[in-house]
C-alpha positions as CSV (number, residue, x, y, z in Angstrom):
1,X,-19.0,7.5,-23.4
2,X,-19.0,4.3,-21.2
3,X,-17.7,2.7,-23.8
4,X,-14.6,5.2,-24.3
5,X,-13.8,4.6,-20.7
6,X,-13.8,0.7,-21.1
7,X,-11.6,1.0,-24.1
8,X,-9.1,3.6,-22.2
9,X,-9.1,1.0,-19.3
10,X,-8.6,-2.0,-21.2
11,X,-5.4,0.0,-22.9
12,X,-4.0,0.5,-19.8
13,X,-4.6,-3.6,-18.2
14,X,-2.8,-4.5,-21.3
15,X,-0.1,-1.8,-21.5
16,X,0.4,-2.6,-17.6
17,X,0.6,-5.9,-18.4
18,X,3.1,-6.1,-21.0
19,X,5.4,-3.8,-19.2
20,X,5.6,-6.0,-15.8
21,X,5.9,-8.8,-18.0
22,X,9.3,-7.7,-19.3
23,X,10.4,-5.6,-16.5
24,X,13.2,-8.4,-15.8
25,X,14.6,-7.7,-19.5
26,X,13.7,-4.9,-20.8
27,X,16.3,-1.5,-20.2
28,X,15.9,0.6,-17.4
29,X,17.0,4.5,-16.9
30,X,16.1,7.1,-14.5
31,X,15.0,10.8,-14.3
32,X,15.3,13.3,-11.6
33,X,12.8,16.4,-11.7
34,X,12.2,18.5,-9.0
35,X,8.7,20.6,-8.4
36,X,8.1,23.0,-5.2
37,X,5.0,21.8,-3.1
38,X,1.6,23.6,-3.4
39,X,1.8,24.3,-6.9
40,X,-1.2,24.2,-8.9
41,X,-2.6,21.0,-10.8
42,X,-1.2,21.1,-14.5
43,X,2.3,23.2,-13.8
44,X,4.5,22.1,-15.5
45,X,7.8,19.6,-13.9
46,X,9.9,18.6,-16.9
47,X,10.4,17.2,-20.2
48,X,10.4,13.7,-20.7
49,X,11.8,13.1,-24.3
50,X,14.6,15.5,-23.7
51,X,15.5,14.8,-20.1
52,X,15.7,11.1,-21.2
53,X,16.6,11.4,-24.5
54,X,13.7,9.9,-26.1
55,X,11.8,11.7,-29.2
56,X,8.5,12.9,-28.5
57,X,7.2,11.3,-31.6
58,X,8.3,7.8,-29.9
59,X,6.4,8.9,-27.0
60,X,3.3,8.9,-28.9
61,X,3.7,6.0,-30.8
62,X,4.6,3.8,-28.1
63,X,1.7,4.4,-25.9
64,X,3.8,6.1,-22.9
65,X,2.4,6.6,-19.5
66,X,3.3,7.6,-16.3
67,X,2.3,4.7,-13.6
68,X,3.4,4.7,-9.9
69,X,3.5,2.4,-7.0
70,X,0.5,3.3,-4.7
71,X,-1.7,4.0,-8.1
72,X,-2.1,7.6,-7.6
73,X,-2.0,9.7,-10.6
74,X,-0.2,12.8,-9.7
75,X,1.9,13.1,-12.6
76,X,0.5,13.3,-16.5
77,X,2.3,12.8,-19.5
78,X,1.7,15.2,-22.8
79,X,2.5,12.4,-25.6
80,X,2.4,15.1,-27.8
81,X,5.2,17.2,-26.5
82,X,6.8,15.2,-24.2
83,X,6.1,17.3,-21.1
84,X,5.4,16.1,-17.5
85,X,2.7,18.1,-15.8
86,X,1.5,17.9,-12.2
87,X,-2.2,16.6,-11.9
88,X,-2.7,17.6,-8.3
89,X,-1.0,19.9,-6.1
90,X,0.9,18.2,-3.9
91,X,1.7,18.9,0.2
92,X,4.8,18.1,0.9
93,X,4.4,17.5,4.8
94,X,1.2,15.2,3.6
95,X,3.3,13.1,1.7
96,X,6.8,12.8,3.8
97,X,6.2,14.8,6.9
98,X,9.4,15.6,8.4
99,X,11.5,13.3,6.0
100,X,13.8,15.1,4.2
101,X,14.7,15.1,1.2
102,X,11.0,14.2,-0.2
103,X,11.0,11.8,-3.3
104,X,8.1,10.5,-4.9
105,X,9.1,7.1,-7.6
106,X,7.2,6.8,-10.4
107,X,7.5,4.8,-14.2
108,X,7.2,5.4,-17.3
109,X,5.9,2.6,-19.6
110,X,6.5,2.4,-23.2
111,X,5.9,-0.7,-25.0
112,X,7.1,-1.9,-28.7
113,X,9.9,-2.5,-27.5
114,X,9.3,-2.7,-24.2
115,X,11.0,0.1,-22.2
116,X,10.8,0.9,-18.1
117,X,11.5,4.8,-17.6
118,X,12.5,5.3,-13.4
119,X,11.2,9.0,-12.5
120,X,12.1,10.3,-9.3
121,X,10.5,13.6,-8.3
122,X,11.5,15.5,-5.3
123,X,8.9,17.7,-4.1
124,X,10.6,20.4,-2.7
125,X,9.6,23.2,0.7
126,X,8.0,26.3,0.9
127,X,7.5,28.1,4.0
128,X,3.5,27.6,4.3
129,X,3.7,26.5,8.2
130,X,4.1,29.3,11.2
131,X,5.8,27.4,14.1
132,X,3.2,27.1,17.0
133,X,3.2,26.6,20.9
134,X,1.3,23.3,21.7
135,X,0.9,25.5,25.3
136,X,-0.1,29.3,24.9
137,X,1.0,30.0,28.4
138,X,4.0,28.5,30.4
139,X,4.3,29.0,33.7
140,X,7.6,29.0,35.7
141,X,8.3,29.0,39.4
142,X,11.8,30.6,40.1
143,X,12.9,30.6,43.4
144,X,14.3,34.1,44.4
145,X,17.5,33.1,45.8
146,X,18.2,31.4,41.9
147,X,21.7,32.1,40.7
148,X,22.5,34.6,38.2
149,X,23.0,31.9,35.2
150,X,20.4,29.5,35.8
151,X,18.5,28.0,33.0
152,X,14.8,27.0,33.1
153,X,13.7,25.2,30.0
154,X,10.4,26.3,28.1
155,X,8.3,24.8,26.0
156,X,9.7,24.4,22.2
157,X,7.3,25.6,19.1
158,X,6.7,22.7,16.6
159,X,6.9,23.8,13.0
160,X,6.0,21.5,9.9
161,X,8.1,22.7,7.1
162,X,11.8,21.6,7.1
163,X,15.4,23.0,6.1
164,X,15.5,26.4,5.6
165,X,11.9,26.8,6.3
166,X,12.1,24.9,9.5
167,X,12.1,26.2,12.9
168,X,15.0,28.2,13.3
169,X,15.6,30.7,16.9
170,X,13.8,31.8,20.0
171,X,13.4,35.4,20.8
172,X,11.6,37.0,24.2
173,X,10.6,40.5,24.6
174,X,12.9,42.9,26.3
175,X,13.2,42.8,29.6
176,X,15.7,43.4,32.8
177,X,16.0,39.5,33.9
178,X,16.2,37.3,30.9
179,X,17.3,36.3,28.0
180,X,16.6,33.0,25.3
181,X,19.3,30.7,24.7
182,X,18.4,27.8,22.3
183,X,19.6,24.3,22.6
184,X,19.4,21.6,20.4
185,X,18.2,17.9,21.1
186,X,19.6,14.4,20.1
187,X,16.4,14.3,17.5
188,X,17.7,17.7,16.1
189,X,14.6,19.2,17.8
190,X,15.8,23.1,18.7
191,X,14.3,24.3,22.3
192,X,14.3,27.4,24.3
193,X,16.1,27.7,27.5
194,X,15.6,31.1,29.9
195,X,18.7,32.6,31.1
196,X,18.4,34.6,34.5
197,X,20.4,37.7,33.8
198,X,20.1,39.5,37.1
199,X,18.5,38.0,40.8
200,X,15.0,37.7,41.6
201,X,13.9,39.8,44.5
202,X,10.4,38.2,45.5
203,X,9.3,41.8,47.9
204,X,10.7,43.6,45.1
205,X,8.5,42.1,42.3
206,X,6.7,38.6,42.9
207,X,5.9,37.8,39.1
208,X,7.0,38.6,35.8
209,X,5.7,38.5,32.3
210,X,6.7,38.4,28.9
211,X,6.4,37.3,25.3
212,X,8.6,34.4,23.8
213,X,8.3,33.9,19.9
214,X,9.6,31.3,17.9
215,X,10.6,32.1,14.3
216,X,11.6,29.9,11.0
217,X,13.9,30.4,8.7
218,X,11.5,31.4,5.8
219,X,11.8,34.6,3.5
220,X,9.8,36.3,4.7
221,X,9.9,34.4,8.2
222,X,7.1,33.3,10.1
223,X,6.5,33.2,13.7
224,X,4.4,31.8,16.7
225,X,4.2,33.4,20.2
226,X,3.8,32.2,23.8
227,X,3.4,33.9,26.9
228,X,5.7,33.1,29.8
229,X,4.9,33.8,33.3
230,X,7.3,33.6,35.7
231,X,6.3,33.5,39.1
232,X,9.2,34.6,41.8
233,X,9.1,32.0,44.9
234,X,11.4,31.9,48.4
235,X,14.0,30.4,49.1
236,X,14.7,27.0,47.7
237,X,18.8,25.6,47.3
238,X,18.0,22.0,46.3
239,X,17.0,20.5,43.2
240,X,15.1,17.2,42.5
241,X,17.3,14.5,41.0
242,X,16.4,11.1,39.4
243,X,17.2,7.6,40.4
244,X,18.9,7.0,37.0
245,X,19.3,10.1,34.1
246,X,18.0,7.3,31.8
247,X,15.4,4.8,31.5
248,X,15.0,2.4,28.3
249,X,11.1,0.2,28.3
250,X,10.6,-2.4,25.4
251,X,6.7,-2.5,24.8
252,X,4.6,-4.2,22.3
253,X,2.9,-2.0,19.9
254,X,-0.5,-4.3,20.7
255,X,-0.3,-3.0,24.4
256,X,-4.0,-2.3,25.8
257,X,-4.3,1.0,26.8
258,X,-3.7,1.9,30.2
259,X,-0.9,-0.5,30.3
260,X,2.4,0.9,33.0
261,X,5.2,2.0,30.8
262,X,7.7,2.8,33.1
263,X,8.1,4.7,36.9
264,X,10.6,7.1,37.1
265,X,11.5,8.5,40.6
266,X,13.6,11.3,41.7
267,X,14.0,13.0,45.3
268,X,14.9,16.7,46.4
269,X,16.4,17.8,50.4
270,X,14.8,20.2,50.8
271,X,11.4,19.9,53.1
272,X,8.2,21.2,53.1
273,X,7.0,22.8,50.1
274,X,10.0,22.8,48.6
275,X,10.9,19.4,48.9
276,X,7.4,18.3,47.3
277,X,8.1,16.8,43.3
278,X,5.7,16.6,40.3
279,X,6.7,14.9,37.7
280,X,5.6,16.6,34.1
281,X,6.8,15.8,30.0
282,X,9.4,18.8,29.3
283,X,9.2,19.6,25.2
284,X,6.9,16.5,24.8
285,X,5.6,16.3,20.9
286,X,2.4,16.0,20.4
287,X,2.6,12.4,19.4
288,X,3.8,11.6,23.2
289,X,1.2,14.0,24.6
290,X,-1.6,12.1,23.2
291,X,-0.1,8.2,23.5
292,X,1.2,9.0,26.8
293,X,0.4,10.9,30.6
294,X,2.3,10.5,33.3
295,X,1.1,10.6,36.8
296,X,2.1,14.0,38.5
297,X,2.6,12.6,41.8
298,X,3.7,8.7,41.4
299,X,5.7,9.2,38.6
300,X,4.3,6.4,36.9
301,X,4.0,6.2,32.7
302,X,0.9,4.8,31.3
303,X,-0.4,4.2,27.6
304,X,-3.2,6.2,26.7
305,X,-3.4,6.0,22.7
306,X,-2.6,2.6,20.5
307,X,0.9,2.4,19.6
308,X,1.8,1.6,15.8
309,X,5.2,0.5,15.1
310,X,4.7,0.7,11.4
311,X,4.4,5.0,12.1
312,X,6.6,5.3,15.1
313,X,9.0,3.0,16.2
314,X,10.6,4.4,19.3
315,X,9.7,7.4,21.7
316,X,12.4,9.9,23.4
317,X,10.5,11.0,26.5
318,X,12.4,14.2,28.8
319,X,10.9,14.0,32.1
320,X,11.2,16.6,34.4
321,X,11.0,17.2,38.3
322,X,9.8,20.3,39.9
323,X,10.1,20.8,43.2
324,X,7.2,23.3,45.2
325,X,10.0,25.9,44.6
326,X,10.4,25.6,40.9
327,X,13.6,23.9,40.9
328,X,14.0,20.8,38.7
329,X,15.3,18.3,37.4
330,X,15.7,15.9,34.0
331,X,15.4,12.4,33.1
332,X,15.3,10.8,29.7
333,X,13.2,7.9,29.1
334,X,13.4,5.8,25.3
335,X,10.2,3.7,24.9
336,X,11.4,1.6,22.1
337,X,7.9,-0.2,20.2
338,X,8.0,-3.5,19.5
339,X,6.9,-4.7,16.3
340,X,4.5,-7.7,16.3
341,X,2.1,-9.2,13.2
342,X,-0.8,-7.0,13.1
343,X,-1.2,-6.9,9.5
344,X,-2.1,-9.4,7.2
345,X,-0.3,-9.1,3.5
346,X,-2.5,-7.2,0.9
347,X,-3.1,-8.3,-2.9
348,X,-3.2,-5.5,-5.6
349,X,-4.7,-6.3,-8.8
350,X,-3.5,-4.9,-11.8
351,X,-4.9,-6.7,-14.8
352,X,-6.8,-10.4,-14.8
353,X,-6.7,-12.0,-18.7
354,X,-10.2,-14.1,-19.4
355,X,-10.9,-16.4,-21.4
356,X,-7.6,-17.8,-22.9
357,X,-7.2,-19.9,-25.8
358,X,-6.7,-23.4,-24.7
359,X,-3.5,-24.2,-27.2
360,X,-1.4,-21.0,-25.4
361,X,1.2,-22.3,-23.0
362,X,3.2,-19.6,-20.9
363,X,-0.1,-16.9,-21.3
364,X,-0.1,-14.6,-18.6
365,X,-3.3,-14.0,-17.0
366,X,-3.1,-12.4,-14.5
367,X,-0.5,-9.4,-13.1
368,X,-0.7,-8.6,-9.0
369,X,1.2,-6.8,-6.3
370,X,1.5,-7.8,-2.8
371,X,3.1,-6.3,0.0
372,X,3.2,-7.0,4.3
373,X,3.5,-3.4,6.2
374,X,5.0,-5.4,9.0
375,X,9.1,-5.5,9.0
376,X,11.3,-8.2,9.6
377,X,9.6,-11.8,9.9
378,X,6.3,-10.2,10.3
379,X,6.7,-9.1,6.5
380,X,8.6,-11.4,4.4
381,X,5.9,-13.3,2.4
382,X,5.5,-16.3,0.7
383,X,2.8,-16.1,-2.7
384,X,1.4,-19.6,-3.8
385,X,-1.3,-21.4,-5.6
386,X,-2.4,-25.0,-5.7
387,X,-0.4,-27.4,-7.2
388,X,-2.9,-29.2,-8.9
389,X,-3.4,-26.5,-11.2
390,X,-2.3,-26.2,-14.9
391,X,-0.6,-22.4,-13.9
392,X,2.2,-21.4,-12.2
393,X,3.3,-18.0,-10.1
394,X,6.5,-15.8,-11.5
395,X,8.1,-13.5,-9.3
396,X,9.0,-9.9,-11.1
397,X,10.5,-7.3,-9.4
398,X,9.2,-4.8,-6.3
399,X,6.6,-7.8,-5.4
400,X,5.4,-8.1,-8.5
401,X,3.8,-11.5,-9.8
402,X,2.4,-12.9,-12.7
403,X,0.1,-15.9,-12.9
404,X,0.7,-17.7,-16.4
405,X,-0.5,-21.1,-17.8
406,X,2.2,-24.0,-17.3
407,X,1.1,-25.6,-20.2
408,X,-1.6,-26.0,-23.2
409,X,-4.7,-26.6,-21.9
410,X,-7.6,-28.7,-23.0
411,X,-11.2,-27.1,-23.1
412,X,-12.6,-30.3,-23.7
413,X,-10.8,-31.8,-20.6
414,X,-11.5,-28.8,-18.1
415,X,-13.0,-25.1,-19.7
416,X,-12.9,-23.8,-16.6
417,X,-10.8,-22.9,-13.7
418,X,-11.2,-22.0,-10.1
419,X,-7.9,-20.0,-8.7
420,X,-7.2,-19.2,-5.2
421,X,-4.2,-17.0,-4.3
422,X,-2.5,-17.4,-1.3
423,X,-0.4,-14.8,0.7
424,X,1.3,-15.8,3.8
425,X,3.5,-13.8,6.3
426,X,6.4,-15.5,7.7
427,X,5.4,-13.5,11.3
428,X,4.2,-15.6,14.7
429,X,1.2,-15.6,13.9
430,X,1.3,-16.3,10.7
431,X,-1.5,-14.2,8.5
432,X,-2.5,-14.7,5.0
433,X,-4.7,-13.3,2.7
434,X,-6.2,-15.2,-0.1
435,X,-8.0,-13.9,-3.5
436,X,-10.3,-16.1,-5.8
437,X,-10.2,-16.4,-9.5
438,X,-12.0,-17.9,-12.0
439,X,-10.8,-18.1,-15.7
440,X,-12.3,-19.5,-18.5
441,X,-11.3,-21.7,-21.4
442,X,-11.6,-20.2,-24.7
443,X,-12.4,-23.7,-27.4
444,X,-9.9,-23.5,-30.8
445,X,-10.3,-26.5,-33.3
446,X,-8.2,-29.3,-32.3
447,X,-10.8,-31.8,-32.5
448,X,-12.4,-33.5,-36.1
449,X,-15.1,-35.3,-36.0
450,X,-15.1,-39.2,-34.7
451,X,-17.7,-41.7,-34.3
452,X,-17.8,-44.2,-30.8
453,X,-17.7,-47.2,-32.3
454,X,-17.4,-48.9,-35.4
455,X,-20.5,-50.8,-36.0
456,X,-24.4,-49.9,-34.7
457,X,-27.2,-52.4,-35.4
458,X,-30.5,-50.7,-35.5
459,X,-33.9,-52.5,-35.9
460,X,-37.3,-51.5,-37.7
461,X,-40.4,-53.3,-38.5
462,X,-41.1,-54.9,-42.0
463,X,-43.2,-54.9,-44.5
464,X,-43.6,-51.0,-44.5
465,X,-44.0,-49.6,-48.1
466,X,-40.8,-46.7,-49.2
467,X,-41.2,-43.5,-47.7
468,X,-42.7,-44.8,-44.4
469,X,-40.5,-43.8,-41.4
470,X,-39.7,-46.6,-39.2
471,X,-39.0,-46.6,-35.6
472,X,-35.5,-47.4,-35.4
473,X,-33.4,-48.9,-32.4
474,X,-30.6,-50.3,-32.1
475,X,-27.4,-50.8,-29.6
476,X,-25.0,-48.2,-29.9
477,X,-25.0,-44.3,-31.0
478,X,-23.5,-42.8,-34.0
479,X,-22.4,-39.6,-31.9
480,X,-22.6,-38.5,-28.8
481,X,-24.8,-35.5,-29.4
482,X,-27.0,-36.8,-32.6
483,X,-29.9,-38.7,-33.2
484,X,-31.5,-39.9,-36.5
485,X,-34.8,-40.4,-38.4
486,X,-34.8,-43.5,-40.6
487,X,-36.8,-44.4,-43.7
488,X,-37.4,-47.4,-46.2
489,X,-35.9,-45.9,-49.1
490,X,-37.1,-48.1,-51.8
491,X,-38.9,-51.3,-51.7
492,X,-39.1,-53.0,-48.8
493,X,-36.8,-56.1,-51.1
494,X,-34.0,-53.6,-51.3
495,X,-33.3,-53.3,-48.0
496,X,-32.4,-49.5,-48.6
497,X,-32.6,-47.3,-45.8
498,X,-32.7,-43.3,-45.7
499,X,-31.6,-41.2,-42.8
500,X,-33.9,-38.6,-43.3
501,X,-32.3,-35.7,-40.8
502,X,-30.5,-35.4,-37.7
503,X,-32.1,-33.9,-34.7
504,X,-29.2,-31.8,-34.6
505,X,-30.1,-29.4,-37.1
506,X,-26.1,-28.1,-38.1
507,X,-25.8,-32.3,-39.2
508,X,-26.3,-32.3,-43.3
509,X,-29.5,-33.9,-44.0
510,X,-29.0,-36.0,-47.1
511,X,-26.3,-38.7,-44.6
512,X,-28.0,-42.0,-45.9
513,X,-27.4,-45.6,-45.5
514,X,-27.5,-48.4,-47.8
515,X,-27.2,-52.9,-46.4
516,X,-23.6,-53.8,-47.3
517,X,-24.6,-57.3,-45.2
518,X,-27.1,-59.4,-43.1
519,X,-26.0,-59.2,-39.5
520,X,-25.6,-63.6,-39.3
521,X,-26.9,-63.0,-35.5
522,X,-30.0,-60.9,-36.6
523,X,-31.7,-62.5,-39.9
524,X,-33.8,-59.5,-40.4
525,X,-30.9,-56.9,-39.7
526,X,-28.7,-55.0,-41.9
527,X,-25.7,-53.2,-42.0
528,X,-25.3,-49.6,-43.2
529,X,-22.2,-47.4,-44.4
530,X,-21.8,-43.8,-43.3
């Protein structure tokens, strides 16, 4: 079984492999399939072969699979009829939130020839989200002399599904005062406003209650509620104003927490109660609830939650003044989030080639990713390797490198290499990230056999009868890696030697040597042929 799963994997390095390899040449086409989210694993999304155009038989026979960028199998590929089936159920505001429309990329990889299928999949809305009230209960203070008119603005519902499924009107239950009006914000975010209808009469009736629901436009639709108080205050004929209806603060997304964002300031006429202002967030997301507060009294802005410009890069924050008689009024604040290089590039491994044959220029042997979450600066990046080295680094597409060999190599030179793989930002600071190889040298026959030198002189004692082995030395060696027994072959007249065997045991035993000459410097040497 273990063994099954090695195989399968080993199909896929290699299949990977070949495809990234020729991604720069080989043909490229697309397919568009579309799937509704939540559907189970297995459902079926679309046929390959005749979306495409390619026979399922080629399918087979070509190894085809589905591959995507963040190595997530969601989508499997029947070879044998060409179909593409889900292999998860998939959520749509999981993978794109509120990003509209949702596409997922994904390849197909067919090799012999080498072919490189685009797949884009949208994943489409149902209506599985109610819209909800981050605040259960709102409370208003309406002054009783109020105008017929006036708007007070209430909390907005959030709801997670988008388009048609997305958060559509306001309604309130009926009553004699008021009535919803919905507005909609710069970010497309809808809101509720209350209307007053007819004046407030405080000795008549000093509060008020009723329901307000928000509804999507799902069939069937869905709906959250709220409860709105309203709480009927005296007189009161001056509202709070700001200093400026707009503030914009640059801050760094590496800001420690309780860091001052801004201070917004607003005054109201009136005295007394009436002319006392707290400062509040007016349809605040929860994202800015839970990164920022704001100080009811000073006005004053502070961080409370990290900041991430890679998620978020900018904030539109209402603020609102309330006076002590419920009047108010509106500022806008943009916190814009500063980007800075918080995150070192990351290497992605997707198939390392080891040994290699040491007469294969240009083999690949390795196939990576790498990519910088950062933007601008802080993510361009810059992939290297040693110069020194008999490899170099080819860029493919999306990121995609491939280490290959820059030329043959020679085992008996080097059979082993040591590869470190450098990835640097282009950010201040700069950040890297480096990955170790180590690849081996496989050995091919490019070597025949060659002695050191040309002549050895070797030296025994005499008068030892044939057969006797002599203790031989001598200056030089016949091979690195052999030594040699030697005998008195015949008698001791002939000067006949016999190299008996080699300590090497692979070396043929019957190598012998006979004198071809006296060595003029040695009278009692002799020379040999081998």
């Amino acid at each position: 079984m273990e063994n099954g799963r090695a195989d399968t994997l080993q199909i896929r390095q290699v299949l990977l492999l070949f495809v990234l390899l020729g991604i720069s040449q080989a043909g490229s086409e697309s397919g568009r399939f579309s799937v509704a989210e939540e559907m189970q694993s297995g459902s079926f999304v679309g046929n390959l072969a005749k979306d495409l155009g390619v026979e399922v038989g080629e399918l087979f026979s070509r190894g085809a699979q589905v591959v995507s960028n963040d190595n997530k199998n969601r989508l499997q590929l029947d070879k044998n009829t060409g179909d593409l089936l889900l292999s998860e159920s998939l959520d749509r505001e999981e993978l794109c939130g509120s990003t509209e429309p949702c596409v997922l990329h994904f390849q197909v990889l067919m090799k012999n020839p080498l072919q490189f299928l685009r797949i884009e999949l949208q994943v489409t809305d149902i209506n599985d989200h109610s819209p909800i009230f981050l605040e259960k209960e709102m409370l208003l203070e309406i002054p009783e002399n109020s105008p017929v008119g006036a708007v007070f603005l209430l909390e907005s519902a959030k709801d997670l599904d988008v388009g048609i499924n997305a958060l559509k009107n306001y309604i309130i239950s009926p009553n004699s005062h008021f009535h919803i009006k919905m507005r909609v914000n710069p970010d497309n975010r809808k809101y509720p406003e209350l209307v007053l209808d007819k004046a407030l009469d405080y000795e008549e009736q000093s509060e008020l209650s009723f329901i307000l629901t928000a509804l999507d436009g799902g069939s069937p639709a869905r709906s959250g509620t709220a409860t709105v108080r309203v709480v009927v205050v005296d007189t009161n004929d001056n509202s709070p104003e700001f200093e400026q209806p707009f503030y914009e603060v640059k801050i760094p997304e590496n800001s420690i927490l309780g860091s001052l964002i801004v201070t917004v300031s607003a005054w109201d006429l009136d005295s007394g109660k009436n002319g006392e202002i707290s400062y509040s967030f007016s349809h605040a997301s929860e994202d800015i609830r839970k990164t920022f507060e704001i100080n009811q009294k000073s006005g004053e802005v502070s961080l409370t939650a990290s900041m991430d410009f890679e998620t978020i890069e900018s904030y539109s924050v209402i603020i609102q003044a309330t006076d002590g008689g419920g009047l108010f009024g509106k500022s806008t604040v943009r916190i814009q989030v500063m980007d800075v290089n918080d995150n070192a590039p990351e290497i992605a491994i997707s198939s390392i080639t080891s040994p290699i044959p040491e007469n294969s220029p240009e083999t690949v042997v390795m196939v990576f990713s790498i990519r910088d979450r950062d933007s601008g600066d802080n993510g361009r990046m810059i992939c290297s390797i040693p110069e020194d080295l008999p490899f170099m680094l080819k860029s493919s597409v999306e990121n995609y490198y491939t280490l290959e060999t820059e030329k043959m190599l020679d085992r008996e030179s080097q059979a082993e290499y040591n590869i470190t793989i450098t990835v640097t930002d282009l950010g201040t600071p700069r950040l890297k990230t480096q990955h170790n190889i180590t690849v081996t040298v496989s050995d091919v026959n490019d070597n025949a056999p060659a002695f050191s030198q040309t002549t050895y002189t070797l030296r025994g004692p005499e008068g030892h009868f044939p057969g006797h082995l002599v203790d031989v030395s001598g200056a030089g060696t016949l091979s690195q890696s052999y030594q040699y027994e030697v005998c008195l072959r015949g008698g001791s007249g002939t000067n006949e030697f016999k190299f008996l065997k080699p300590i090497i045991p692979n070396l043929p035993p019957q190598c012998s040597g006979k004198q071809t000459e006296e060595n003029p410097t040695f009278g009692n040497s002799f020379g040999f042929n081998i």
